[in-house]
Backbone as XML, in Angstrom:
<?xml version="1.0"?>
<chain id="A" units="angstrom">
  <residue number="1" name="UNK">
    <atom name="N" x="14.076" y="26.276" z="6.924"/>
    <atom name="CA" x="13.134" y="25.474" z="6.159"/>
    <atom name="C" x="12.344" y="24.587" z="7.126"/>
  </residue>
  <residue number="2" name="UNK">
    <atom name="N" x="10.973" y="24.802" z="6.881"/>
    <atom name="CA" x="10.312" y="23.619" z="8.161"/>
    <atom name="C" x="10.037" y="22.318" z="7.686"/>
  </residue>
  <residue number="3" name="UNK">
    <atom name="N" x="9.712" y="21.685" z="8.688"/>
    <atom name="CA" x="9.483" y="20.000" z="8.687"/>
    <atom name="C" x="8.464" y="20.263" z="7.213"/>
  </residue>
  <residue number="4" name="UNK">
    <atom name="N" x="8.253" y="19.125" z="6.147"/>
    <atom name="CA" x="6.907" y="18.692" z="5.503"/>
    <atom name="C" x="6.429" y="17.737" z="5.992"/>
  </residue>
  <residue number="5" name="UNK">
    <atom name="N" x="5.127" y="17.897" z="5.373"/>
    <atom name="CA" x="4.003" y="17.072" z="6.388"/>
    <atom name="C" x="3.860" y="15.976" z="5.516"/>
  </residue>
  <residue number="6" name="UNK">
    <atom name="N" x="3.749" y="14.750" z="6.236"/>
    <atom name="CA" x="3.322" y="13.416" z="6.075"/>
    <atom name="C" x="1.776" y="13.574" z="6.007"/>
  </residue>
  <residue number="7" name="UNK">
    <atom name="N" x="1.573" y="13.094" z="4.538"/>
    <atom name="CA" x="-0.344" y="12.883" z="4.504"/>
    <atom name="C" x="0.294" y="11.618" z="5.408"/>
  </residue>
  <residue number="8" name="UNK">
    <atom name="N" x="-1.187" y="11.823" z="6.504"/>
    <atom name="CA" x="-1.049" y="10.422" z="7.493"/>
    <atom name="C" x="-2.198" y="9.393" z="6.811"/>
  </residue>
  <residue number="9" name="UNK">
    <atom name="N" x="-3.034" y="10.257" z="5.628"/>
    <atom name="CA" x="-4.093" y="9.040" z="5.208"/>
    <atom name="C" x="-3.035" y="7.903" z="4.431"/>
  </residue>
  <residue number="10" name="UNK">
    <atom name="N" x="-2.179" y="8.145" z="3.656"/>
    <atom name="CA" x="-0.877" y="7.270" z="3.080"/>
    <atom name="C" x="0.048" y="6.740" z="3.589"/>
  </residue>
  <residue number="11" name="UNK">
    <atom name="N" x="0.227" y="7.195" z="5.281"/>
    <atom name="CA" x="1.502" y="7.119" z="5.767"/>
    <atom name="C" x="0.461" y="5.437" z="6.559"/>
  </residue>
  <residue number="12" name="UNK">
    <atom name="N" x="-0.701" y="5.430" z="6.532"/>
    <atom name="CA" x="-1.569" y="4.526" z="7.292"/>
    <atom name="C" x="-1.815" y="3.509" z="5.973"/>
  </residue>
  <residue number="13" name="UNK">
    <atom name="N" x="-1.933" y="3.612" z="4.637"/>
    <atom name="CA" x="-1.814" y="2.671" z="3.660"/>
    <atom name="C" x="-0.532" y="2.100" z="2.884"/>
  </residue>
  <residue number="14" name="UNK">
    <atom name="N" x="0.438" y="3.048" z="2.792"/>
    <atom name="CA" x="1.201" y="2.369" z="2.106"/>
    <atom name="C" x="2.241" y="2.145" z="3.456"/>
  </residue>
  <residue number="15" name="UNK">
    <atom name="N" x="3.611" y="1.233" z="3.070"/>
    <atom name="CA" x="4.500" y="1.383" z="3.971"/>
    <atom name="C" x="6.035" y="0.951" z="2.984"/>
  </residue>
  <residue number="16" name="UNK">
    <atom name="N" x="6.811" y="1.675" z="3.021"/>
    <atom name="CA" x="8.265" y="1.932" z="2.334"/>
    <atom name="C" x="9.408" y="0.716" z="2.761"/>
  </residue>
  <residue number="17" name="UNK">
    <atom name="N" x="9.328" y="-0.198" z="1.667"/>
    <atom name="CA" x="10.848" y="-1.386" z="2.084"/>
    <atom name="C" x="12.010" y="-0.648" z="2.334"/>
  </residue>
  <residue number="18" name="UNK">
    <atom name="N" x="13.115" y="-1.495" z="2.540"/>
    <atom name="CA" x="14.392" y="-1.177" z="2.694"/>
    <atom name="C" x="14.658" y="-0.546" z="1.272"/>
  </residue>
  <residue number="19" name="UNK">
    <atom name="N" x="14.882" y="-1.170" z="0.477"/>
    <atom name="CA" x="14.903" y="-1.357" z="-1.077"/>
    <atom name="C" x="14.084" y="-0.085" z="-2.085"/>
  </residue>
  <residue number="20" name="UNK">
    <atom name="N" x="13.422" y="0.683" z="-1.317"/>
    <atom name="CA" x="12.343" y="1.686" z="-1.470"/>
    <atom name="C" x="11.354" y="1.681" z="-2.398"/>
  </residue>
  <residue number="21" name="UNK">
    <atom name="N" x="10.775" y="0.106" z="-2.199"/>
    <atom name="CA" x="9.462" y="-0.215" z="-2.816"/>
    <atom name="C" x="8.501" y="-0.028" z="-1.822"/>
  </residue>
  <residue number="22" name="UNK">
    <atom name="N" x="7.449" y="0.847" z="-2.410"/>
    <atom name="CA" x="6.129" y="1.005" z="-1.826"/>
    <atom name="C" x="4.960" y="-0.450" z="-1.641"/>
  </residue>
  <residue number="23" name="UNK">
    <atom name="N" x="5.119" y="-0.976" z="-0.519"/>
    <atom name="CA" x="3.888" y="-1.795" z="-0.347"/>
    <atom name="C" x="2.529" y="-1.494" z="0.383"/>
  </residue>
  <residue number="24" name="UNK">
    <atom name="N" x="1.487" y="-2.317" z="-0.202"/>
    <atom name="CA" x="-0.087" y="-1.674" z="0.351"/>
    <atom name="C" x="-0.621" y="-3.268" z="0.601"/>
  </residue>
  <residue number="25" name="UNK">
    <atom name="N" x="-1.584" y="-2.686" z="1.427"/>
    <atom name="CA" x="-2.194" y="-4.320" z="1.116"/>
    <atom name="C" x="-3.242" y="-4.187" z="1.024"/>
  </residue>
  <residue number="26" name="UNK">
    <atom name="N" x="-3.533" y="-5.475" z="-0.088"/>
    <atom name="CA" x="-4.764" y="-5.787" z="-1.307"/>
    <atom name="C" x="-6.117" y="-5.333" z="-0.589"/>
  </residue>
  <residue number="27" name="UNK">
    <atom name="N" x="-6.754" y="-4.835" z="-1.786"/>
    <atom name="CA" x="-8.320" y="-4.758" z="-1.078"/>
    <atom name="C" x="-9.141" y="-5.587" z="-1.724"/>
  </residue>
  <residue number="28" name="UNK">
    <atom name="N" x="-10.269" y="-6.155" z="-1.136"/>
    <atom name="CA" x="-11.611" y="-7.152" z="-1.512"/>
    <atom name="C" x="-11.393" y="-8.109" z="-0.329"/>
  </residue>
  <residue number="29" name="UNK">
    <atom name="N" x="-10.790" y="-8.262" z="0.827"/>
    <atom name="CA" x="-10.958" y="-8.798" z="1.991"/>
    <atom name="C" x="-11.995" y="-8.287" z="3.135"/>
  </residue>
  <residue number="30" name="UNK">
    <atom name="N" x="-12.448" y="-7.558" z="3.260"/>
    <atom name="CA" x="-13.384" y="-7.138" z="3.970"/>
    <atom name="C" x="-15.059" y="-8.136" z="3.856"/>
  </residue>
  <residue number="31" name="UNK">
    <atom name="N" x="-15.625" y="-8.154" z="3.123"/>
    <atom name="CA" x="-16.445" y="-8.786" z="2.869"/>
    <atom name="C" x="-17.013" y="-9.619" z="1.736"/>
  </residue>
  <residue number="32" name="UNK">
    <atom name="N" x="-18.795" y="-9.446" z="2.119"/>
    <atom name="CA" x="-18.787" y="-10.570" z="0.769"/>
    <atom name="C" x="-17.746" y="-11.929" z="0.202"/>
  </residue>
  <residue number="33" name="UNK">
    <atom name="N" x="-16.940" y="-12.455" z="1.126"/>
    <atom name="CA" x="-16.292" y="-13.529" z="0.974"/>
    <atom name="C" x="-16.350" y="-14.698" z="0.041"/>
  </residue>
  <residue number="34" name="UNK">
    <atom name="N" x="-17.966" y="-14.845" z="0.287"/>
    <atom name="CA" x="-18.650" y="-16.761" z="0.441"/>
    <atom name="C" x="-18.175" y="-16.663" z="-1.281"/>
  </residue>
  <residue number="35" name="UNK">
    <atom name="N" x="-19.190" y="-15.597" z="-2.207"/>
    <atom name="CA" x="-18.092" y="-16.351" z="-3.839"/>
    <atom name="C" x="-17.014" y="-16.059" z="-4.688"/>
  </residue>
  <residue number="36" name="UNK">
    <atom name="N" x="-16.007" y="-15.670" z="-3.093"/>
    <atom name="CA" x="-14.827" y="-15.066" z="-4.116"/>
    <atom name="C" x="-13.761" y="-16.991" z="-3.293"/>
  </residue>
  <residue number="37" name="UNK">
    <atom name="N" x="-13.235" y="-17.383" z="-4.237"/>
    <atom name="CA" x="-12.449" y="-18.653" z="-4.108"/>
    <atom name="C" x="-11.441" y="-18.769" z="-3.137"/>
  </residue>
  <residue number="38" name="UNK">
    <atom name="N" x="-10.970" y="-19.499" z="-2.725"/>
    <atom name="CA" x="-9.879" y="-19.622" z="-1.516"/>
    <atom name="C" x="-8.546" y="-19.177" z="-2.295"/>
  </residue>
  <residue number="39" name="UNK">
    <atom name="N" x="-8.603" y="-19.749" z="-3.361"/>
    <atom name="CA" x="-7.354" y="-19.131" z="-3.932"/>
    <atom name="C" x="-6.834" y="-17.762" z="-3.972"/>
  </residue>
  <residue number="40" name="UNK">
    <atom name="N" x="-8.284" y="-16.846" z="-4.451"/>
    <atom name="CA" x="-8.121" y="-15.657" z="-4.367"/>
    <atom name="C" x="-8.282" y="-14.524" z="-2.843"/>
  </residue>
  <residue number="41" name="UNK">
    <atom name="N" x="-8.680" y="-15.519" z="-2.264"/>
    <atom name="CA" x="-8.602" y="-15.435" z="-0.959"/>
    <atom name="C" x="-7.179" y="-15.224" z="0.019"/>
  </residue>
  <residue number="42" name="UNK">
    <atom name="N" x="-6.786" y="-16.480" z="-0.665"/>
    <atom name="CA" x="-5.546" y="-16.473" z="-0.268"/>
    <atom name="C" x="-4.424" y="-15.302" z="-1.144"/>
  </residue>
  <residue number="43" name="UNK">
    <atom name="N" x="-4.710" y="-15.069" z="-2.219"/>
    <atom name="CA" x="-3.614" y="-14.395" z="-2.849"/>
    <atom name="C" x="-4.186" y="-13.123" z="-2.125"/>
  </residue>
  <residue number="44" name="UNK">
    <atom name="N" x="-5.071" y="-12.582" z="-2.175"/>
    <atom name="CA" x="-5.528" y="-10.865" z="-1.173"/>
    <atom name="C" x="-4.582" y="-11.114" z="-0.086"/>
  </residue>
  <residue number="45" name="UNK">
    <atom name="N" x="-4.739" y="-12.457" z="0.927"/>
    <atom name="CA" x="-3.873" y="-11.951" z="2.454"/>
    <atom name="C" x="-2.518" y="-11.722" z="1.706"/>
  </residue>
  <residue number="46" name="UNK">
    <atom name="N" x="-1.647" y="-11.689" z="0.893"/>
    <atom name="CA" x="-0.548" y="-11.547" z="0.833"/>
    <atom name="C" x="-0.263" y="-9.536" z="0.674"/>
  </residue>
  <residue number="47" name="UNK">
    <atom name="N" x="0.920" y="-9.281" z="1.149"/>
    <atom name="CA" x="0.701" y="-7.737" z="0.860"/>
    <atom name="C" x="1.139" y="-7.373" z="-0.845"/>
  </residue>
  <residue number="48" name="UNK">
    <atom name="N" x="0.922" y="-6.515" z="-1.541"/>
    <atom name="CA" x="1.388" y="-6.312" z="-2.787"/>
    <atom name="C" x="2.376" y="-5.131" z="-2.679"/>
  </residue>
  <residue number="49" name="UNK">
    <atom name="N" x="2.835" y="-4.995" z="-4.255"/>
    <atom name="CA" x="4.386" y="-4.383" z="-4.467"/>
    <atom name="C" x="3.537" y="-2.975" z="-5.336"/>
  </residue>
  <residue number="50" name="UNK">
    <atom name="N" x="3.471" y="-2.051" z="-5.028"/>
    <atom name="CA" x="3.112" y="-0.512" z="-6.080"/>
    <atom name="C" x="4.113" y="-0.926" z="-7.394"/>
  </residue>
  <residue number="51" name="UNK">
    <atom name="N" x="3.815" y="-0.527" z="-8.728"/>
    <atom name="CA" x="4.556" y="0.063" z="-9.737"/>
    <atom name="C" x="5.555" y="1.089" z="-9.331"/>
  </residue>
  <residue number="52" name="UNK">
    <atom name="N" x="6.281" y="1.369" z="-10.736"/>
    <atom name="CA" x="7.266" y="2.182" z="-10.326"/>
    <atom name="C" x="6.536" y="3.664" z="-10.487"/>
  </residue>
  <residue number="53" name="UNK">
    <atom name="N" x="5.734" y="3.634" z="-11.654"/>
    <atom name="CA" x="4.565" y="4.811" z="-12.030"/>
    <atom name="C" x="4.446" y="5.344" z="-10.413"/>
  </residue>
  <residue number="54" name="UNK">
    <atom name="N" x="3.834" y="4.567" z="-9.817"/>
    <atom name="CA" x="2.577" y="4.412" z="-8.688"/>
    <atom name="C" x="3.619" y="5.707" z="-7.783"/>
  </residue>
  <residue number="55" name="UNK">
    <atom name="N" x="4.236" y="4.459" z="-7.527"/>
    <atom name="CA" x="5.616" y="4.953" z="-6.702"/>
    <atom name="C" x="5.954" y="6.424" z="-6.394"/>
  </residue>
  <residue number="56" name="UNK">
    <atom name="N" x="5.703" y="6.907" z="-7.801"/>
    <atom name="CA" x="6.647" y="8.940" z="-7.839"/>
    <atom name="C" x="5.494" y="9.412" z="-6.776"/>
  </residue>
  <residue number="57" name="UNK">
    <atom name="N" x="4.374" y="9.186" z="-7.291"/>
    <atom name="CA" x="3.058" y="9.904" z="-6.567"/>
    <atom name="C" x="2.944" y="9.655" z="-5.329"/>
  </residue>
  <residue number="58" name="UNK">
    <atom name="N" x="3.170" y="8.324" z="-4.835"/>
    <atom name="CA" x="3.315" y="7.942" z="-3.030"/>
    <atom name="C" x="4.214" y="8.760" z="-2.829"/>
  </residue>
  <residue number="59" name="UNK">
    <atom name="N" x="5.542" y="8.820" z="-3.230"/>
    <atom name="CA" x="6.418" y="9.422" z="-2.380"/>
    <atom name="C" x="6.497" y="11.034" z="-2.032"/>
  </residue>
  <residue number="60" name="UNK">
    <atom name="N" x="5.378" y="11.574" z="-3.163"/>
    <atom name="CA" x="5.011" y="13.056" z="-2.454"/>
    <atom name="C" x="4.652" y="13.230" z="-1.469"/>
  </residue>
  <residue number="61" name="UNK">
    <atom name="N" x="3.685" y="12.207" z="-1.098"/>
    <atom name="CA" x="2.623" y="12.043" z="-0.125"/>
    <atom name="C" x="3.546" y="11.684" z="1.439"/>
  </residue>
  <residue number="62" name="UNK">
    <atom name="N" x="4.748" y="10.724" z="1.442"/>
    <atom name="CA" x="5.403" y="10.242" z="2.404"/>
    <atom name="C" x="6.892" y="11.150" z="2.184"/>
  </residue>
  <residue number="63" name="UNK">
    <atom name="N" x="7.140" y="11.765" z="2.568"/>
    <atom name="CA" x="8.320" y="12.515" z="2.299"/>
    <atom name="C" x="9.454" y="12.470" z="2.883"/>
  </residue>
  <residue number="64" name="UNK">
    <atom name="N" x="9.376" y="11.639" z="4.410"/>
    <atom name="CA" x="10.772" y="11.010" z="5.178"/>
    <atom name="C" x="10.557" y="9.071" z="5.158"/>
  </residue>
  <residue number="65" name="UNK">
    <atom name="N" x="9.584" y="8.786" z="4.594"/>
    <atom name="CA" x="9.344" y="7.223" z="4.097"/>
    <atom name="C" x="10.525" y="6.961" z="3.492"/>
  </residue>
</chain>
């Protein structure tokens, strides 16, 4: 049986906890800044947690994650 392949476009967005929750991190940081609020500013730098939904479908994609 051979190796399966890691999509590397997923293996470069998401990344797999101990616990085997899928985390990504937030998008709308790139630009256009000036009228999005510091608050929400601040909540984007934090990384986020996938659903469990989300989850089945990443893990096709990452298969030794």
């Amino acid at each position: 049986m051979p190796k399966m392949k890691t999509r590397k476009s997923a293996s470069k967005r998401y990344s797999i906890t101990g616990n085997g929750k899928v985390k990504y991190k937030k998008q709308g940081l790139r630009h256009i800044l000036t009228k999005k609020s510091s608050k929400r500013k601040r909540q984007l730098r934090k990384s986020g947690i996938l659903s469990k939904v989300e989850v089945k479908r990443i893990r096709t994609l990452l298969p030794y994650g």
